[in-house]
C-alpha positions in Angstrom: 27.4 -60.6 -24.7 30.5 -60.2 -23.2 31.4 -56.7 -22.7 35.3 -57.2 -22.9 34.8 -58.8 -26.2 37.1 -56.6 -29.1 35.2 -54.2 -31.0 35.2 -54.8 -34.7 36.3 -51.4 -35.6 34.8 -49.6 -38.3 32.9 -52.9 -39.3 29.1 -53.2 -39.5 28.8 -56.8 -38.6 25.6 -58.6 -37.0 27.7 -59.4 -34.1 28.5 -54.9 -34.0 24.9 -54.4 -34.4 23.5 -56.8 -31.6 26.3 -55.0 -29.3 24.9 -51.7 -30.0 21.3 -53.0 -29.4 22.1 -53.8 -26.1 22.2 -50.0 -25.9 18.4 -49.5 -26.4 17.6 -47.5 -22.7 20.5 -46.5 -21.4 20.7 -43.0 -20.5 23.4 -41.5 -23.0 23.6 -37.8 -20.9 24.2 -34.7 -21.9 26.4 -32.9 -19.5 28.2 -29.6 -20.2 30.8 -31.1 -22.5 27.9 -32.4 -25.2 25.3 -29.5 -24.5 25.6 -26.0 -26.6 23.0 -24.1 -24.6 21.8 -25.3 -20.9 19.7 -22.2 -20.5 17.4 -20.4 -23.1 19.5 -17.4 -22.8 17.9 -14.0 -25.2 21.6 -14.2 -27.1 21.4 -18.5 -27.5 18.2 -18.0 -29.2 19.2 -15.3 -31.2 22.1 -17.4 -32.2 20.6 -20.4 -32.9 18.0 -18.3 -34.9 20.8 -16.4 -36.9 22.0 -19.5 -37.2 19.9 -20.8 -39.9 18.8 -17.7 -41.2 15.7 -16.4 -39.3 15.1 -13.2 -38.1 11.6 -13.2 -36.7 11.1 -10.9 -33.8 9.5 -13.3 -31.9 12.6 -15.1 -31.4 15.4 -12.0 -31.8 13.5 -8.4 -30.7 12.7 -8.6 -27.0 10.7 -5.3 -27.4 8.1 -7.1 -30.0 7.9 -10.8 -28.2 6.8 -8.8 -25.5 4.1 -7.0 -27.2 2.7 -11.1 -28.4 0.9 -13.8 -26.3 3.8 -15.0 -25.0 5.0 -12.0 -23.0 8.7 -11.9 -24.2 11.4 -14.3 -26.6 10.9 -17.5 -27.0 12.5 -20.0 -28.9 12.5 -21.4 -32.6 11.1 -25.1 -32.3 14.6 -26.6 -33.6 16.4 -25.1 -30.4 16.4 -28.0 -28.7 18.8 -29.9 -30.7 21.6 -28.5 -29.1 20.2 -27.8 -25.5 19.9 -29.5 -21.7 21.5 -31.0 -19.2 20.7 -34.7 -17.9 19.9 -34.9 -13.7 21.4 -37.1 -12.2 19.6 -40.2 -12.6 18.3 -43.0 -10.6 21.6 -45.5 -10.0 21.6 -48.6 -12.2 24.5 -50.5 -12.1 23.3 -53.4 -14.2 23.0 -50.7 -17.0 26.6 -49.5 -16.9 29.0 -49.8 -20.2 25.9 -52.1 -21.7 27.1 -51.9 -25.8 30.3 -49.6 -25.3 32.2 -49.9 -28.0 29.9 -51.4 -30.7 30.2 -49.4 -33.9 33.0 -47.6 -33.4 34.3 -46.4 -36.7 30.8 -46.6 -38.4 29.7 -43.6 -39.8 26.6 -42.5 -38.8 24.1 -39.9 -41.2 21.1 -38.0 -39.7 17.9 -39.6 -41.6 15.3 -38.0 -40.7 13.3 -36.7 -37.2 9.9 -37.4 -35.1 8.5 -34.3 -32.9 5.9 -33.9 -31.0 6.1 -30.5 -28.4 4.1 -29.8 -25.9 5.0 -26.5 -24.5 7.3 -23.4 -25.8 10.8 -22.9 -24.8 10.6 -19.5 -23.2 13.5 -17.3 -22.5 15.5 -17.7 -19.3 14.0 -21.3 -19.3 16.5 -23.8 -17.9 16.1 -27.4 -20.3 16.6 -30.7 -19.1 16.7 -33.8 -21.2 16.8 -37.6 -21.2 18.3 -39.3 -24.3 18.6 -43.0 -24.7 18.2 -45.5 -27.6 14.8 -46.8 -28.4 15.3 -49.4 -31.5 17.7 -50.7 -33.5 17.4 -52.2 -37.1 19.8 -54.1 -39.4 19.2 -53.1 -43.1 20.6 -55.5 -46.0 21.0 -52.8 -48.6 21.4 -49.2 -48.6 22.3 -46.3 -51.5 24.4 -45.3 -48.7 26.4 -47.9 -49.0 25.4 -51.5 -48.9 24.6 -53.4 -45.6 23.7 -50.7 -42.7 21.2 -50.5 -39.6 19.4 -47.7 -38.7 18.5 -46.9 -35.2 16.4 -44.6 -33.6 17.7 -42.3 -30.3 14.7 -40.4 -28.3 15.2 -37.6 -26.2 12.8 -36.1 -23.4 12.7 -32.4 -22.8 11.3 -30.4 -20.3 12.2 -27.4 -18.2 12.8 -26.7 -14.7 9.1 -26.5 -13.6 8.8 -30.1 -14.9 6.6 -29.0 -17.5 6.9 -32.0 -20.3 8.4 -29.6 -23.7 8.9 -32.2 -26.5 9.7 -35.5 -27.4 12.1 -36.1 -30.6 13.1 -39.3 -32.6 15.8 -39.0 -34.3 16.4 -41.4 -37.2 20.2 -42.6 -37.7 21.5 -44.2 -40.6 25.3 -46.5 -39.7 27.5 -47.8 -42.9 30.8 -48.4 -43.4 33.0 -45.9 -44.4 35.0 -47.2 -46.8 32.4 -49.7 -48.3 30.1 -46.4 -48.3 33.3 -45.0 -50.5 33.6 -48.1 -52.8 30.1 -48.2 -53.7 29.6 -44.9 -54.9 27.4 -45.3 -57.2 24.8 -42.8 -56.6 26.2 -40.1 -55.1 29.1 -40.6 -57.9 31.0 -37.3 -57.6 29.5 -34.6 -60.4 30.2 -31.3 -61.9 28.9 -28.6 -58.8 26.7 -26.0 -61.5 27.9 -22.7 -61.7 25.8 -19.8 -61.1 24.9 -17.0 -63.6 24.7 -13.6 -62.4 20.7 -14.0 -63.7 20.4 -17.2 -61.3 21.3 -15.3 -57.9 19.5 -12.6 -59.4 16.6 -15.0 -59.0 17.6 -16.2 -55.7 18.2 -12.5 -54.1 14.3 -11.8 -55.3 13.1 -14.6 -53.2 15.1 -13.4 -50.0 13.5 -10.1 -50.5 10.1 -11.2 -51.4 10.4 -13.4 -48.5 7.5 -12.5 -45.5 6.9 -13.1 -41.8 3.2 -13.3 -40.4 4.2 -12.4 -37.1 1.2 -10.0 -35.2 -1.2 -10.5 -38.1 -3.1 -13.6 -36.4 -3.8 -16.5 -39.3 -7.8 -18.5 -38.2 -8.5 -21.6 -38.9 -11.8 -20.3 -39.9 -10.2 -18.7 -43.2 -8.8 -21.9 -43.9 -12.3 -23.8 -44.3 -12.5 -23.3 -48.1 -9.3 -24.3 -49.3 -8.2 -23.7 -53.2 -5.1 -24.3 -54.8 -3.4 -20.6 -54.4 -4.5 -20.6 -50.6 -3.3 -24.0 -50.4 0.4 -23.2 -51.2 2.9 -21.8 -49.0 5.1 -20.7 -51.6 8.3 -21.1 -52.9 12.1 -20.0 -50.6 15.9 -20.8 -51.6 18.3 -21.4 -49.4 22.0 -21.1 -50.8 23.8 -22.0 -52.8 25.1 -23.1 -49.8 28.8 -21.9 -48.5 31.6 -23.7 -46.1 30.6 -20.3 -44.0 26.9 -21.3 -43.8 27.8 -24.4 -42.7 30.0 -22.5 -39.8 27.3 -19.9 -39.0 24.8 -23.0 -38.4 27.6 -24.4 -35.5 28.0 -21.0 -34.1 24.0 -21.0 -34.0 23.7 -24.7 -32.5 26.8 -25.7 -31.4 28.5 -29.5 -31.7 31.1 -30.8 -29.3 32.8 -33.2 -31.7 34.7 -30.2 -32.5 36.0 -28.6 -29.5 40.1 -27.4 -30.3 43.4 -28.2 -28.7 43.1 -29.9 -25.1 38.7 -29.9 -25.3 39.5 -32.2 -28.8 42.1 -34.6 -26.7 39.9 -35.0 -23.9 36.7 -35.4 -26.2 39.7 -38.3 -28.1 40.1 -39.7 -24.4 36.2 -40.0 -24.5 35.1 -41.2 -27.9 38.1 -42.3 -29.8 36.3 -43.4 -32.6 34.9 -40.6 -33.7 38.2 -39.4 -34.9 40.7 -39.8 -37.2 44.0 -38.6 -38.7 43.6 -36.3 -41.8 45.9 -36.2 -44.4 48.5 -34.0 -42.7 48.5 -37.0 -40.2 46.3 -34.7 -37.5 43.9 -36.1 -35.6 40.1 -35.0 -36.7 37.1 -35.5 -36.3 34.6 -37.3 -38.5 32.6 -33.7 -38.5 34.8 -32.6 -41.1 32.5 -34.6 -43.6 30.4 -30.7 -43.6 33.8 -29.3 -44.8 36.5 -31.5 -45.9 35.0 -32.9 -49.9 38.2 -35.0 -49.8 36.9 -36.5 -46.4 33.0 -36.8 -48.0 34.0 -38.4 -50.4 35.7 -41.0 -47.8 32.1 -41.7 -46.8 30.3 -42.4 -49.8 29.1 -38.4 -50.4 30.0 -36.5 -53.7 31.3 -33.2 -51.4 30.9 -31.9 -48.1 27.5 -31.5 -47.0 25.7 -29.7 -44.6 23.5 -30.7 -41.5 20.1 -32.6 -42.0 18.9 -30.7 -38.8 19.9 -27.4 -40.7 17.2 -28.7 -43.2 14.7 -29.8 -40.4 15.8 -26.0 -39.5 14.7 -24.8 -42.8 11.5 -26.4 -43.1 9.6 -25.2 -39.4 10.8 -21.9 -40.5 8.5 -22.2 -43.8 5.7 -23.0 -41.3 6.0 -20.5 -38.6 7.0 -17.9 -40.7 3.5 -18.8 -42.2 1.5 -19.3 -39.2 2.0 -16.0 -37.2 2.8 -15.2 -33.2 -0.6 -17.2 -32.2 -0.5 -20.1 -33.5 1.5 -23.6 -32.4 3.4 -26.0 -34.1 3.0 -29.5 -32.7 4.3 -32.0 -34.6 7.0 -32.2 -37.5 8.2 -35.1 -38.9 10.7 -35.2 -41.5 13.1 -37.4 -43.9 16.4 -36.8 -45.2 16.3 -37.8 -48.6 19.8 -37.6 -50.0 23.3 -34.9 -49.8 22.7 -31.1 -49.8 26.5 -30.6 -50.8 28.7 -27.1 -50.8 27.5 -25.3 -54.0 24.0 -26.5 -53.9 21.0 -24.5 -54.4 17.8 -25.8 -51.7 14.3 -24.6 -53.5 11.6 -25.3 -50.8 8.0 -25.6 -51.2 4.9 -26.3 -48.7 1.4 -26.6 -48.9 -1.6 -27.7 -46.9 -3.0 -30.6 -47.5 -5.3 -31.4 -44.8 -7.2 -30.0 -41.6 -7.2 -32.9 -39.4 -10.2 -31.9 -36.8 -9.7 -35.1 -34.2 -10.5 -33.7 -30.4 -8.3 -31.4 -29.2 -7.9 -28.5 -31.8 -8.1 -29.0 -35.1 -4.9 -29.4 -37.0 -3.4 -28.0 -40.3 -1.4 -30.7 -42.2 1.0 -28.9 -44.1 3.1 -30.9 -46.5 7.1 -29.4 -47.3 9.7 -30.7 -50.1 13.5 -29.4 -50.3 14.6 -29.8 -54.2 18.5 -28.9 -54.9 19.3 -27.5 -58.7 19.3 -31.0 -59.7 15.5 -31.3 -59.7 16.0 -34.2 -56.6 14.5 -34.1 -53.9 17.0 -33.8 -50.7 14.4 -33.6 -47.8 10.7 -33.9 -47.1 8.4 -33.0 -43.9 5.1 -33.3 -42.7 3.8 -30.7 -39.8 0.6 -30.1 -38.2 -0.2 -26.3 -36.8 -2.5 -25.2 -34.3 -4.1 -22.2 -35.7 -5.8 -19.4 -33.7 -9.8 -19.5 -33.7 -12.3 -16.2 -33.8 -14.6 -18.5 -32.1 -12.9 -20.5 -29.5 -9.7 -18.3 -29.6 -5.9 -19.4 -28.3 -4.8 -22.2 -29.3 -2.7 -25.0 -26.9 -0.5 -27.4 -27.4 -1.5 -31.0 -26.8 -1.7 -32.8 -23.7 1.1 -34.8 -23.1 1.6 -38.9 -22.2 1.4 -39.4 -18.7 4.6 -41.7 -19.2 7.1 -39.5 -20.9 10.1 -40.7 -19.7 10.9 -38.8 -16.3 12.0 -41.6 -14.2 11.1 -42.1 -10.3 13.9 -40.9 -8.6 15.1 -38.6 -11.1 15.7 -35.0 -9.6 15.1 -32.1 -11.5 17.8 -29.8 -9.4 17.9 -25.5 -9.3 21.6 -25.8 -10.1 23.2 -29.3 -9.4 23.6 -32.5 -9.4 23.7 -33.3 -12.8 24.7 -36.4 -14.8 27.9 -33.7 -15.3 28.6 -33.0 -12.1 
């Protein structure tokens, strides 16, 4: 492929698609422009916690996390989203500008995400992070919007003792914006429900019925006779959902598509196709999709929606609110299923169903749904726990690949270089 060849902006072509495959393991870095937290700072993780809505002292009262088996704050699972820098890695010049370009204009929807962690983010931890492509797929037909691809983009965490802390797969979804907005059929743009004093009544019950595990340990042992009632986690809301939750969730995690005045033309100097001029003629970005209905709608969504990691967000909270101080999640895998749009109201619902005992530690299966008022189901996830044992005692996490993607030659530095620097 010829890399000077034009871009077809904005176009999802075969020809775009085998250009952005030629992206598939090349180190995209995250440097200080594209990271929100490069240390697990006590106030990032109380952010990022606050962020979605979580209080749990294990991640926001120093005083109680140090009381717990982990000695002081750690992090929710989901902090690593927007955290890590990128050493400096081994130079490969055949690598360099491979599928720059391709896609540009394409619009890009998160679909859904692959986890497995191996160790806790602790604070004062210092993260470090590979992220490159790992597959690409062209797609005939999508209720997205017709013809799209979906790709896949791994990243490799782990902290500055080398210690290996997750890898996540993160499911993309690329169509065309304006054939997304033609073929609307779908996500046709309703009536948003208005809610009765009675309804948020409801809602405000479940916030205050809501209940963290926290010191009281949860065994496996009392999980051995499962019936329905101990099977289910319950039922939470979330919403209905506001423009300011949407802007407490980037104050919590952070996104640098939006940095203001001379950040926003230097990030336009970087990826110019990520924005575009608004109807005031302004240059934008394409993040205003989580705002801007008018924009949405542009896209192929009825109304401006909100993050599907807020919603990955949402669901490990269900399961470590559930699970207590002791126990570890390990693995979360999740789908986004449609738009969770300004005004909607997010019921969630988990249950166990499984206790997968392969070598190891046995492993709770647990099974979570986000529904919206509409009765439609916006997001699923399945995640497996590590639960505390009165006979064998601590759980740990799972012992991770010996090739996990730290490359020979790659540097994990105390304070430079970087793939910034």
């Amino acid at each position: 492929m010829n890399l000077e060849q034009k871009s077809e902006r904005g176009r999802l072509t075969e020809a775009e698609v085998e250009r952005f495959r030629e992206k598939v393991g090349v180190d995209w870095p995250y440097n200080r422009w594209t990271t929100w937290n490069e240390e697990a700072t006590r106030d990032g993780i109380r952010h990022y916690a606050y962020g979605f809505g979580d209080d749990n002292p294990l991640y926001t009262d120093p005083v109680y996390a140090a009381s717990t088996r982990w000695g002081g704050v750690i992090a929710p699972p989901g902090f690593l989203e927007g955290a890590g820098l990128t050493p400096h890695l081994p130079d490969a010049p055949e690598l360099r500008g491979r599928g720059r370009g391709a896609l540009s204009g394409v619009h890009m929807f998160w679909a859904g995400d692959h986890t497995r962690y191996f160790n806790t983010v602790h604070e004062g931890d210092r993260i470090w992070v590979r992220r490159f492509y790992v597959e690409v797929q062209m797609k005939e037909s999508s209720r997205f919007g017709g013809r799209s691809a979906v790709s896949v983009r791994r990243r490799v965490y782990w902290n500055e003792r080398g210690e290996l802390i997750a890898i996540w797969d993160a499911d993309f979804v690329h169509t065309e914006r304006d054939t997304a907005a033609k073929r609307d059929t779908l996500h046709a743009a309703r009536e948003q429900h208005r809610y009765t004093d009675d309804e948020l009544a409801l809602v405000d019950r479940h916030y205050a019925a809501e209940r963290i595990r926290g010191a009281e340990p949860r065994y496996l042992e009392d999980l051995e006779a499962l019936d329905g009632a101990d099977a289910d986690l319950g039922i939470r809301y979330r919403g209905p959902m506001v423009v300011g939750d949407v802007i407490a969730w980037l104050m919590g995690n952070g996104r640098h598509e939006i940095f203001p005045y001379r950040l926003n033309w230097k990030n336009r100097q970087r990826m110019a196709g990520f924005y575009a001029k608004n109807e005031l003629g302004a240059w934008d970005s394409a993040m205003r999709v989580h705002w801007d209905d008018g924009f949405a709608q542009s896209v192929g969504a009825p109304r401006a929606y909100d993050y599907g990691m807020l919603r990955n967000a949402w669901i490990m909270q269900m399961v470590t609110d559930w699970m207590g101080d002791d126990a570890l999640l390990v693995a979360v895998d999740d789908r986004i299923k449609g738009f969770n749009t300004i005004g909607d109201l997010t019921r969630i619902t988990g249950s166990i169903v499984d206790i997968d005992r392969a070598p190891g530690w046995p492993e709770v299966v647990i099974e979570v749904a986000c529904t919206n008022q509409r009765d439609e189901q916006t997001a699923i996830g399945t995640l497996r726990v590590r639960l505390p044992s009165r006979a064998f005692g601590l759980p740990h996490f799972p012992i991770p690949p010996e090739d996990h993607g730290l490359l020979d030659g790659m540097v994990v530095p105390e304070e430079g270089p970087w793939a910034g620097s």
